[in-house]
MARMI-701758 format. One record per residue: residue number from 1; residue in one letter; z, x, y of N, C-alpha, C in turn. Coordinates in steps of 0.2 Angstrom, whole numbers, plus 5000, padded with zeros to 4 digits. Layout:
N
(atom NUM; "A"; (Z; X; Y); (Z; X; Y); (Z; X; Y))
...
% end
This chain:
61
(atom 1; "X"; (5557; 5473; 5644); (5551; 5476; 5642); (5551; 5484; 5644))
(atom 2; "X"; (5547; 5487; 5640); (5549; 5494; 5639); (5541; 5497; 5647))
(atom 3; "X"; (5545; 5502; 5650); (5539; 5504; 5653); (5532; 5506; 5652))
(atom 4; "X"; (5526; 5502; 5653); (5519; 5501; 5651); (5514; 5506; 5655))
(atom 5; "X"; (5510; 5509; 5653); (5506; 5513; 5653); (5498; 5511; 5654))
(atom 6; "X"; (5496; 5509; 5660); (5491; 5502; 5661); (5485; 5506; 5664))
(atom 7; "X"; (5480; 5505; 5659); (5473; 5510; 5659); (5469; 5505; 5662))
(atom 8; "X"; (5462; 5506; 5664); (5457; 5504; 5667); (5452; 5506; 5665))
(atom 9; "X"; (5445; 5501; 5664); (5438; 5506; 5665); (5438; 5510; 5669))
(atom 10; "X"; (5432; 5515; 5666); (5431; 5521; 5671); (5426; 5517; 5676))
(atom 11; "X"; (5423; 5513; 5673); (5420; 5512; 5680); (5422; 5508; 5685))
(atom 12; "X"; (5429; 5507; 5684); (5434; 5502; 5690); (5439; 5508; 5696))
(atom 13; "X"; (5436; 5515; 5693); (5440; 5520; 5696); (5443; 5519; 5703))
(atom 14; "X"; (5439; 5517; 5706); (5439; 5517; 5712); (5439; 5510; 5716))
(atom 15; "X"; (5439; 5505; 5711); (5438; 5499; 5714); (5444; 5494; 5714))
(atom 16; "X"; (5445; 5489; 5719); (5450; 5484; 5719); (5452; 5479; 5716))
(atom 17; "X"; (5446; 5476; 5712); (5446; 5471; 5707); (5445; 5473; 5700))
(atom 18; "X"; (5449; 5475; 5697); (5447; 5476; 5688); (5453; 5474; 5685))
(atom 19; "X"; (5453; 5474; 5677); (5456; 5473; 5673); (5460; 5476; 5671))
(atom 20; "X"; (5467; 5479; 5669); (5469; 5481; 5669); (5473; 5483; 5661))
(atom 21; "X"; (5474; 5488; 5655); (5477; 5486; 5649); (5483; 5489; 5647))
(atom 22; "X"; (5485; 5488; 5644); (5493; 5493; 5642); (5494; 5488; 5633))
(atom 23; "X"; (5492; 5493; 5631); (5495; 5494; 5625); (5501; 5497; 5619))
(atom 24; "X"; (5504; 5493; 5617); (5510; 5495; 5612); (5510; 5495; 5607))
(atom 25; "X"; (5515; 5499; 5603); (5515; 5495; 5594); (5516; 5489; 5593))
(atom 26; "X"; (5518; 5484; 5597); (5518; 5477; 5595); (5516; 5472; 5599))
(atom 27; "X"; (5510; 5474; 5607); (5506; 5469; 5609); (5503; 5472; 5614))
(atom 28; "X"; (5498; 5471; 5615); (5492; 5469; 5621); (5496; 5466; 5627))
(atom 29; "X"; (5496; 5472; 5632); (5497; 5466; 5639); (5490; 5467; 5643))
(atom 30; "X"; (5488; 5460; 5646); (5483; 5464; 5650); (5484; 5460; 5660))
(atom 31; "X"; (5481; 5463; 5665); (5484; 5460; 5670); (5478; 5462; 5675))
(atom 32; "X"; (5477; 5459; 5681); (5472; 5462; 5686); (5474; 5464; 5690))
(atom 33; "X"; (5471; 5472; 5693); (5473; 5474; 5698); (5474; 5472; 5704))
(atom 34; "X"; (5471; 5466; 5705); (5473; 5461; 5712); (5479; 5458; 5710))
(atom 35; "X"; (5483; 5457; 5706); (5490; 5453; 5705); (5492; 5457; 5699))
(atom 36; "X"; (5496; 5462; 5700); (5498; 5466; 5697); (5504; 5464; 5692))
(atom 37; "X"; (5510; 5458; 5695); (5512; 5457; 5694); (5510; 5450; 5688))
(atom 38; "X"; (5507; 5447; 5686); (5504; 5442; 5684); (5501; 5446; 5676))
(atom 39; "X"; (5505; 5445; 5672); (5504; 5449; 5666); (5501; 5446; 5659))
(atom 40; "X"; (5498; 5444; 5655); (5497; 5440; 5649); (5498; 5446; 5642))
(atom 41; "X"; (5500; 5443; 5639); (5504; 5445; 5633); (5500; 5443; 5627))
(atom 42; "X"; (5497; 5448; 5623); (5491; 5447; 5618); (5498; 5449; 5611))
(atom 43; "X"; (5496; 5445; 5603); (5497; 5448; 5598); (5492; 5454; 5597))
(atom 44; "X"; (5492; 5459; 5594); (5487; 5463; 5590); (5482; 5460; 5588))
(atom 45; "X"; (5484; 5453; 5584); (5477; 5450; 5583); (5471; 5446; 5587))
(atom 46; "X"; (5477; 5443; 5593); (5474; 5440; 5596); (5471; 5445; 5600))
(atom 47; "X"; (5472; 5451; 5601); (5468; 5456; 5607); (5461; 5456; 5602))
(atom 48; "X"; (5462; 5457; 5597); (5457; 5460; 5590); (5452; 5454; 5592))
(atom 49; "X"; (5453; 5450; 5591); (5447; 5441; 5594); (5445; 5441; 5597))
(atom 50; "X"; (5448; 5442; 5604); (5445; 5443; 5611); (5441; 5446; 5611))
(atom 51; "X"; (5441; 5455; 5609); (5437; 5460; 5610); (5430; 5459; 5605))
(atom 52; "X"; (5430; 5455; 5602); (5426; 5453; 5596); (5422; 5447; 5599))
(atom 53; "X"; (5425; 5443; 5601); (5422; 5437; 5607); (5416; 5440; 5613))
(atom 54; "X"; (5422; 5445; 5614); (5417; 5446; 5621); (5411; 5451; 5619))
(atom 55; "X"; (5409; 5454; 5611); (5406; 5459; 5608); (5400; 5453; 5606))
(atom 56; "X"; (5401; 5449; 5605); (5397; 5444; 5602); (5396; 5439; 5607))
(atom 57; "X"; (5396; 5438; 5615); (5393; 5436; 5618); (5397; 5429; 5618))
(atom 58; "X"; (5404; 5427; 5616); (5406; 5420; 5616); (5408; 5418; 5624))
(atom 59; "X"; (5408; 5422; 5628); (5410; 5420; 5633); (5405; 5422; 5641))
(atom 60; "X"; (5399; 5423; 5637); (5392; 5423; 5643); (5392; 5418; 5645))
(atom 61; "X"; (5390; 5420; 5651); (5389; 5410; 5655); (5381; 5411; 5654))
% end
């Protein structure tokens, strides 16, 4: 795996628990900054879903 470049909201700047992204020409990794190590591996399309799910409210409790 090629060295990843893992961004974060601004609003987690300073914080210990967030989400963490890194994006490539050919997938979506996403991980949380409490388990750095613990990685999930998205296609383009499937990131493209997710962020449409969670835009549309499919995952509000």
């Amino acid at each position: 795996m090629e060295e990843l470049s893992w961004t974060r909201p601004v609003s987690c700047a300073n914080a210990n628990n967030c989400p963490e992204v890194a994006v490539t020409s050919e997938a979506v990794y996403v991980r949380s900054s409490l388990q750095p190590s613990s990685i999930a591996e998205l296609t383009l399309a499937e990131w493209r879903d997710l962020l449409a799910g969670i835009r549309n409210g499919e995952f509000d409790v």
